[in-house]
N, C-alpha and C positions, 0 to 999 in steps of 0.2 A: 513186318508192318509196324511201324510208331504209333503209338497212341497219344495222344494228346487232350486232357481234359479241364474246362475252365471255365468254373461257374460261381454265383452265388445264391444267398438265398431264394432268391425271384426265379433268375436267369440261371440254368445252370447250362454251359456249354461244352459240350465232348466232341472231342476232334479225333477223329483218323486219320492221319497222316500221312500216305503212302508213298512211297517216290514214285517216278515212273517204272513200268513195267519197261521201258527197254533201257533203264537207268536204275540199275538199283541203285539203292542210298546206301551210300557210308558215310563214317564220321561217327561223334558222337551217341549215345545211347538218347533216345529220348525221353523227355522228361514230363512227366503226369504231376498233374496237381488238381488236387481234390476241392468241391467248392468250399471255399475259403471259410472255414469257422470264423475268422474275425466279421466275413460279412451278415455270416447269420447270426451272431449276436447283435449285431444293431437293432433290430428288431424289439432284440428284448433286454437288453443293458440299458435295466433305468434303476439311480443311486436309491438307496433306503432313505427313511425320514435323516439317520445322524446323516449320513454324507450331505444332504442337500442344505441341513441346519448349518454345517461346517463349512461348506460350499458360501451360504447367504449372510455370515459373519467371517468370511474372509475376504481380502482386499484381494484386488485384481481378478483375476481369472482361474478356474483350477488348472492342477500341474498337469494335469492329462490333454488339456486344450494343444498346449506346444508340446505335450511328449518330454523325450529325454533329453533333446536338443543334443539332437547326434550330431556330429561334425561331418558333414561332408564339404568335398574338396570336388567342388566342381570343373575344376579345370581338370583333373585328373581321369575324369569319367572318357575322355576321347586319346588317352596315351596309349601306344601302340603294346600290343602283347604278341603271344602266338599266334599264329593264325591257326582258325580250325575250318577245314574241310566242313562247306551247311549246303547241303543243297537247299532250294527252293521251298519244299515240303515242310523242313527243317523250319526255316528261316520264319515261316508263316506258324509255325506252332512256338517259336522262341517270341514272336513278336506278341500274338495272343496271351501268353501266359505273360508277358511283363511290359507290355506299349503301356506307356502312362495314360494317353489318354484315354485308353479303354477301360484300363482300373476307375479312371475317374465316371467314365460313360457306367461300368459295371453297377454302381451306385445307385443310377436312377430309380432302375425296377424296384430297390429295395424302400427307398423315398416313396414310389408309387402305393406299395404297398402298408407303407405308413400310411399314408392320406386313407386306403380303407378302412383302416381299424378305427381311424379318425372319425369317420364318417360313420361306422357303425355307432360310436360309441355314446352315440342323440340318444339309443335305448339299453347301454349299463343302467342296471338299479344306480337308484343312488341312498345311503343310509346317513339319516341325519335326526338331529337332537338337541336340546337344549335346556341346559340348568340355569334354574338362576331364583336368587331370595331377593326379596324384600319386605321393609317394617317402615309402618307409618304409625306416627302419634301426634294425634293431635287434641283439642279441648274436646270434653263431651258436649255434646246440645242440651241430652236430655238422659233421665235415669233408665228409660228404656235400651237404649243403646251401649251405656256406659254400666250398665249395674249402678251398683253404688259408688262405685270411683267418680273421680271428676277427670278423668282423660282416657280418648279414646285409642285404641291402638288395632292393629291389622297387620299380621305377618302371614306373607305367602311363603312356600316352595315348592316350586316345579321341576318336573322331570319328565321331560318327552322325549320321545323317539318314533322314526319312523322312517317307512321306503317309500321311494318316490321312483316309478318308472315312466318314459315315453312309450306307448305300445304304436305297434307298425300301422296302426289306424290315424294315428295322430295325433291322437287324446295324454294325456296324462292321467294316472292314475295313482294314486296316494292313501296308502294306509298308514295310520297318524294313534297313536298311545300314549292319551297324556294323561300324567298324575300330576295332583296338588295337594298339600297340605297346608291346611288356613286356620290357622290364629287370631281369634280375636277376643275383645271383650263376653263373656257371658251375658246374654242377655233372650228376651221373649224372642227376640228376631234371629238367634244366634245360641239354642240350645245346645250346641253341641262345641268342645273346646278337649284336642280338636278336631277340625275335622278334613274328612278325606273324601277326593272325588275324581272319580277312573273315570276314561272313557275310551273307549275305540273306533275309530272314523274309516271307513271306506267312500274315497270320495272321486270321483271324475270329471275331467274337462275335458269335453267332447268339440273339437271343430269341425260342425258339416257343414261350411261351402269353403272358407278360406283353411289351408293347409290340411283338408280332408280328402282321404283316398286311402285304401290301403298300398297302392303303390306310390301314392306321392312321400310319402316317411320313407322308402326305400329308393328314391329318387336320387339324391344326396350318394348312397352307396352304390351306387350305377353309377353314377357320375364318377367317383373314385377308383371304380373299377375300370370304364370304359378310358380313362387317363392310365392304369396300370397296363392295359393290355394295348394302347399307343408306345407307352415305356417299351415295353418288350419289344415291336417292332421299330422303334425309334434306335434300339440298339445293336439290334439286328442290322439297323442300315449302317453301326457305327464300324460292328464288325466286317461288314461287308466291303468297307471304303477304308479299312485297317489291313486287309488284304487284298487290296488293289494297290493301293502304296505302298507294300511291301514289294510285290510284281514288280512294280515301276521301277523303284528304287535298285531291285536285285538285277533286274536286267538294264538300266544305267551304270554299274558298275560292272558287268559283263562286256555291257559295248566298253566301256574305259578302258578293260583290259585288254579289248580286243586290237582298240587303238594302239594301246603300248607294242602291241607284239607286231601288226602293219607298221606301226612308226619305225620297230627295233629292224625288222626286215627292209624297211626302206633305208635306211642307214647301212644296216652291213652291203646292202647291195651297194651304196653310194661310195661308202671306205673300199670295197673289190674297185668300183670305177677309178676310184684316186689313185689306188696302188697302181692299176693298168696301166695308167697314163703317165702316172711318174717314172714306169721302166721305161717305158714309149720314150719319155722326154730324155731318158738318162742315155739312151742312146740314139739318139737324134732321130727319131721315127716322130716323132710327134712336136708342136710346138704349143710352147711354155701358157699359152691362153686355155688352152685344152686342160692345164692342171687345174691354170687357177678357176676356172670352169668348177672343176670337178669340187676342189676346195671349198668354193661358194655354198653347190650342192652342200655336202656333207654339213657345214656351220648350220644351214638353213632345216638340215634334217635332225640335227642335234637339238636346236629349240623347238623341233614342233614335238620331238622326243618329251623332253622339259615338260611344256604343258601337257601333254597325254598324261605323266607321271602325276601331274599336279591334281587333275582332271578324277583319277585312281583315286587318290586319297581323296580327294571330298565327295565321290561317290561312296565310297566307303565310309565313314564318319557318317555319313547321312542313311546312308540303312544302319548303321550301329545304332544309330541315338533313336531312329523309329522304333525296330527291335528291340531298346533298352535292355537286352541279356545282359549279365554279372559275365565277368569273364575269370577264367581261374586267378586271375591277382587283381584284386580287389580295389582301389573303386572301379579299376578300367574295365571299360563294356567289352563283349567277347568280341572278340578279333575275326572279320570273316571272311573267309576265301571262299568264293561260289565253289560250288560244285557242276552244278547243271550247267550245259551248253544250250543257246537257244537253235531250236527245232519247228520244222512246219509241222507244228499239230494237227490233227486233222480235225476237221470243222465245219457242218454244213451251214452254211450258208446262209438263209429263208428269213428273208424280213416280216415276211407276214405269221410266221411261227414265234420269230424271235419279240414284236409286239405283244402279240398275245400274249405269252408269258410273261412278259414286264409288267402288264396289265393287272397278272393274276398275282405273280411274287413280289413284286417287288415293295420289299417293306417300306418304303416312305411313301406310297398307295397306302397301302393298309395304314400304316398311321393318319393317313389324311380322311380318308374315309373311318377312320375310329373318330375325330376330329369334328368331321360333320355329325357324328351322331351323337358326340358329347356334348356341343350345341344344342343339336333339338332337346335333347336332355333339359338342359338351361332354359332354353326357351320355353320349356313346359314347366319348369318351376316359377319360370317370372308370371306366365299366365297364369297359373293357379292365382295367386298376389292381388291380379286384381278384381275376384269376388267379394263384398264384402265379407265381413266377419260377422258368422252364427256361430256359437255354442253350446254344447248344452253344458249344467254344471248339476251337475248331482249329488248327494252323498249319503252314507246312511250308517246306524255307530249303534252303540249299546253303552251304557255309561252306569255307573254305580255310584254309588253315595256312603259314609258311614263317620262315625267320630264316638269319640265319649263323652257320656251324658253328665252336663255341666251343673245339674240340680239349680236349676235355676226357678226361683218362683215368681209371681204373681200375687199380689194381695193377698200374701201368706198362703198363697196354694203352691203347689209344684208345678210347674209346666210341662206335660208328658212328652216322651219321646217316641216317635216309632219305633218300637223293637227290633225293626228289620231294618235299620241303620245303624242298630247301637252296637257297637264294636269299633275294632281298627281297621288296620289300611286293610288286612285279610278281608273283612266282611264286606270290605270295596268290590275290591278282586273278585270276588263269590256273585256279587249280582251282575258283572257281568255277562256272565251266561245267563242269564236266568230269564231273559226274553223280557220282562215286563218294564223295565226302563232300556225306552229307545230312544231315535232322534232321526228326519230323516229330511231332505231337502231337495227341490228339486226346481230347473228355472233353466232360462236362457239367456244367453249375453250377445247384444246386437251392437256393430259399429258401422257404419256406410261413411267411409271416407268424401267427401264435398270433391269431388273435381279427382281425386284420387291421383294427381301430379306423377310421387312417387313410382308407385307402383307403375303407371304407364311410361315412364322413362325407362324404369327400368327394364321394362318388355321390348322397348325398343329397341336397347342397347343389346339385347340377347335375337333380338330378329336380325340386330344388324350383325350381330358377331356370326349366327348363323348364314349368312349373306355371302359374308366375308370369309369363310372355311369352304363353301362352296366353291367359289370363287376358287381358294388357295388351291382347291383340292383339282380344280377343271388346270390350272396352271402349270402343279407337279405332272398329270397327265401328258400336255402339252408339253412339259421341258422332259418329260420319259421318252414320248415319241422322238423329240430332237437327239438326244442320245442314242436311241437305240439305230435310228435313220444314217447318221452320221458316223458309230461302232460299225454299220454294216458297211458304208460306202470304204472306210477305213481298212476294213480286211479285205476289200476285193481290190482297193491298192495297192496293201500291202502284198498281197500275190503277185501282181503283174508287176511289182519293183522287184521282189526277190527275184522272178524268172527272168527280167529284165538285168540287172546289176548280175544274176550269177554269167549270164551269157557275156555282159561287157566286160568282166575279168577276166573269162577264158580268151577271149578277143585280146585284150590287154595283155594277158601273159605271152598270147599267141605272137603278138605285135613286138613283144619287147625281145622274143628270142629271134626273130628276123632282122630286125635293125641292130643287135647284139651280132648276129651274121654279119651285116650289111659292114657294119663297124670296123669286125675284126677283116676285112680286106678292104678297107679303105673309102667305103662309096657312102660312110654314115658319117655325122661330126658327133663331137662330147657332146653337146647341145641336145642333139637329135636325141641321143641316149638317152642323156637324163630325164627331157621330157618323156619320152616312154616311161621310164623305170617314173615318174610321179603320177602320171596317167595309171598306171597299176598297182598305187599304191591309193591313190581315189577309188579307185572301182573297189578294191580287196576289202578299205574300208565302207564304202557304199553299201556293200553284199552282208557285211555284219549289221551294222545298221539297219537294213530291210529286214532282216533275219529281227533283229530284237524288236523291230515297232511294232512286228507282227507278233512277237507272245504280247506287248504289253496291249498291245490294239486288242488281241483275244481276251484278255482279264477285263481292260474295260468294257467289251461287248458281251461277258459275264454279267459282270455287275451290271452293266446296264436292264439287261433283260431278267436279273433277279437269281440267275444259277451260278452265279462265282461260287458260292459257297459249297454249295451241294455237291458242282467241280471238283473244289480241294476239298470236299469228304469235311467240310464243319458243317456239325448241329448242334443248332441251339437248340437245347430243349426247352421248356416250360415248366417251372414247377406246380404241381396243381394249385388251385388257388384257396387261399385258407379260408377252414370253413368260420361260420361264425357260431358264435359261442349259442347254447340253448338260448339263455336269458333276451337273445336278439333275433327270437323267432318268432314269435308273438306281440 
């Protein structure tokens, strides 16, 4: 048994790949590959502060944008090599591990997966701060203010910090630590030089009716979610239509070959006719129309020869380039000679089994229905919108005071200081705890939009998009049913042409060794002949051709009803979904 495994960080997909039980597989060893560490660092490859400093003072683009700017020779990618023995099984785990456009599909989940962290990330703290001086001087007014000088001056410095979070309720919440240090003249109004002043703020903005709910903040990561888990089965449907193409493709270059080998058979039969007739001729049993008869034949066998050969090679090239396998001489893609011969699989039948299950698996359903409910999603955020705006604002702190006492008098008195401010920034610091300087505030903030335009457009735009997914979603239903309707009338065709086309070749070969009698004593013409011997090379090709529509007719009546996969033994699994950080649970 082959294993085959192929996934990324979102998606991770493991294949078993078995050949058939009355075909075993040979050929190369199979090849495993582990979900790709380049895709699970996307995730989390983001440049430090220098890289992006060096990145936003450099011109163009960084080098990493285009890579190494490897040289490839594309024309070289379809030049002939070995061929290697693949069967089918093969073919579909070479093409999963390197079809381009499934590398490119593989991406999405992990882009989904962006967008959640995106969406959580309304409730990261956020830490912030701000310094900054200033000095003013200007004339005094009066000796109160100025002391004895005649100009006034004021120097501040500030230093704050603080966290600021979104919580899952709505609200914003902010705790706020500012210091200041203030300079100024000494005077009655101003005994202290200098002086210092703490405070610490807990403060809230509460929205109950517009953007209030505790699941409306988590709205948003629903939304991102419910797009990640359409991702998933939107690639589910890519892989699923990556190996039906593969099918297609492999048993298109099966019939090609099969062509060449009826064509090569029809021609040696036609070169036997021409010898016959030329001994015929050579000794007067026959006359000379009979050769060139024959002659015609063979030329007319020799081109249809031609295109069959032509027909090969572009079936081939075209599952090489689906496949996109490396082949052992490099650029060119691997070289492939089928293995598998097509067979009446066995199959039951049942339209009304096989809907049901399309109904149930089939991953572009489920993305459609993920679809309608990412909408209602929408649709409930646009409705929240148009409540007005109530909130509440609150906050509540504790604050300190302190400086050194500037001796400053009054009509030759001193102007006393509180003692329980006189010190530095320490004895700031100290009465913050000290419960008896507070601060506290509390109020509401009302807006009732006039006509509120906005917000009901935009509601409508989200009822109409919900409309419209509906809608899309009744449609993939409908075009499910047509497929599945049309996969089943297909194989109960393709049965009665196989039993059909195998019996007209036996008939046909039957025919051609009678008139071959008939011939060699006289009572048949070359003509006669050859029409049989084409008549039986019509049927022999017919009988392959029924033979292959019926595996590809089987793979699309897979897919269509949502078990091609499960068929050839691929599962995609699910990686669990990342949790969110604490800081985004509250």
């Amino acid at each position: 048994m082959r294993k085959y495994a192929l996934g990324s960080a979102i998606v991770g997909v493991c294949l078993t790949l078995a050949a058939r039980a009355q075909e075993p597989a040979a050929g190369p060893p199979g090849r495993a590959t582990a979900p790709s560490p380049a895709d699970v660092r996307l995730l989390d490859e983001v440049p430090n502060y220098a890289e992006i400093l060096k990145h936003q003072w450099t011109d163009g683009v960084p080098a990493d944008v285009t890579g190494a700017e490897e040289s490839i020779t594309a024309y070289g990618r379809l030049l002939a090599g070995p061929p290697t023995l693949t069967s089918l099984p093969e073919c579909i785990g070479l093409a999963l591990a390197n079809n381009a456009d499934l590398q490119v599909q593989r991406l999405t989940p992990i882009g989904a997966a962006a967008q959640v962290r995106k969406a959580r990330a309304i409730f990261d703290p956020a830490l912030f701060g701000t310094v900054s001086k200033d000095r003013l001087v200007s004339p005094a007014t009066t000796f109160l203010t100025a002391g004895t000088g005649v100009s006034l001056y004021t120097q501040n410095f500030k230093a704050d910090v603080g966290l600021r979070k979104t919580l899952l309720s709505g609200g914003q919440m902010s705790l706020f630590f500012s210091n200041t240090r203030y300079q100024a003249n000494p005077s009655i109004a101003n005994p202290l030089e200098p002086r210092y002043s703490t405070a610490l703020t807990l403060s809230l903005n509460q929205p109950l009716l517009r953007n209030f709910g505790w699941f409306y903040s988590l709205l948003l990561v629903e939304v991102a979610q419910n797009t990640q888990q359409a991702a998933y089965h939107q690639y589910q449907a890519v892989v699923a239509n990556i190996v039906a193409q593969v099918e297609r493709a492999y048993w298109t270059l099966v019939l090609a070959q099969q062509n060449v080998k009826v064509q090569e058979d029809g021609l040696a039969l036609s070169n036997e006719f021409l010898r016959q007739n030329e001994g015929k001729f050579a000794v007067g049993a026959l006359a000379q129309t009979a050769v060139l008869e024959a002659k015609v034949n063979v030329a007319e066998r020799q081109a249809l020869l031609i295109q069959a050969q032509n027909s090969v090679d572009v079936a081939r090239d075209n599952l090489r380039a689906l496949i996109n396998a490396p082949g052992t001489n490099a650029p060119a893609l691997l070289m492939i000679e089928p293995q598998d011969k097509p067979t009446v699989e066995p199959y039951t039948i049942d339209l009304e089994r096989s809907l049901g299950a399309a109904l149930a698996e089939r991953p572009e359903l489920q993305a459609a229905r993920l679809d309608v409910h990412g909408k209602g999603l929408q649709r409930k955020l646009a409705e929240n919108q148009l409540l007005p705006k109530l909130d509440f604002v609150g906050a509540v702190g504790v604050n300190g005071l302190s400086g050194n006492d500037a001796n400053v008098t009054f009509d030759g008195n001193p102007v006393p200081v509180n003692n329980t401010v006189r010190g530095g920034y320490g004895t700031a610091l100290d009465l913050l705890p000290d419960g008896r300087f507070y601060n506290y505030a509390a109020g509401a903030t009302v807006e009732i939009p006039l006509g509120n335009a906005a917000a009901k457009a935009d509601y409508a735009a989200a009822n109409i998009g919900l409309s419209q997914s509906r809608l899309s979603m009744q449609k993939v239903q409908e075009l499910v049913t047509l497929e599945i309707k049309n996969a089943v009338s297909n194989l109960q065709s393709d049965l009665k042409s196989i039993e059909a086309t195998r019996i007209a070749r036996q008939l046909a070969e039957e025919n051609l060794r009678n008139q071959k009698a008939r011939y060699d004593v006289g009572l048949a013409t070359t003509k006669d002949l050859l029409d049989y011997a084409n008549r039986l090379t019509l049927t022999q090709f017919a009988e392959v051709q029924a033979l292959t529509r019926y595996n590809t007719d089987l793979a699309e009546m897979r897919r269509a009803d949502g078990t091609l996969l499960s068929a050839r033994n691929v599962y995609i699994e699910r990686v669990s979904p990342e949790a969110a950080p604490w800081w985004a649970r509250f």
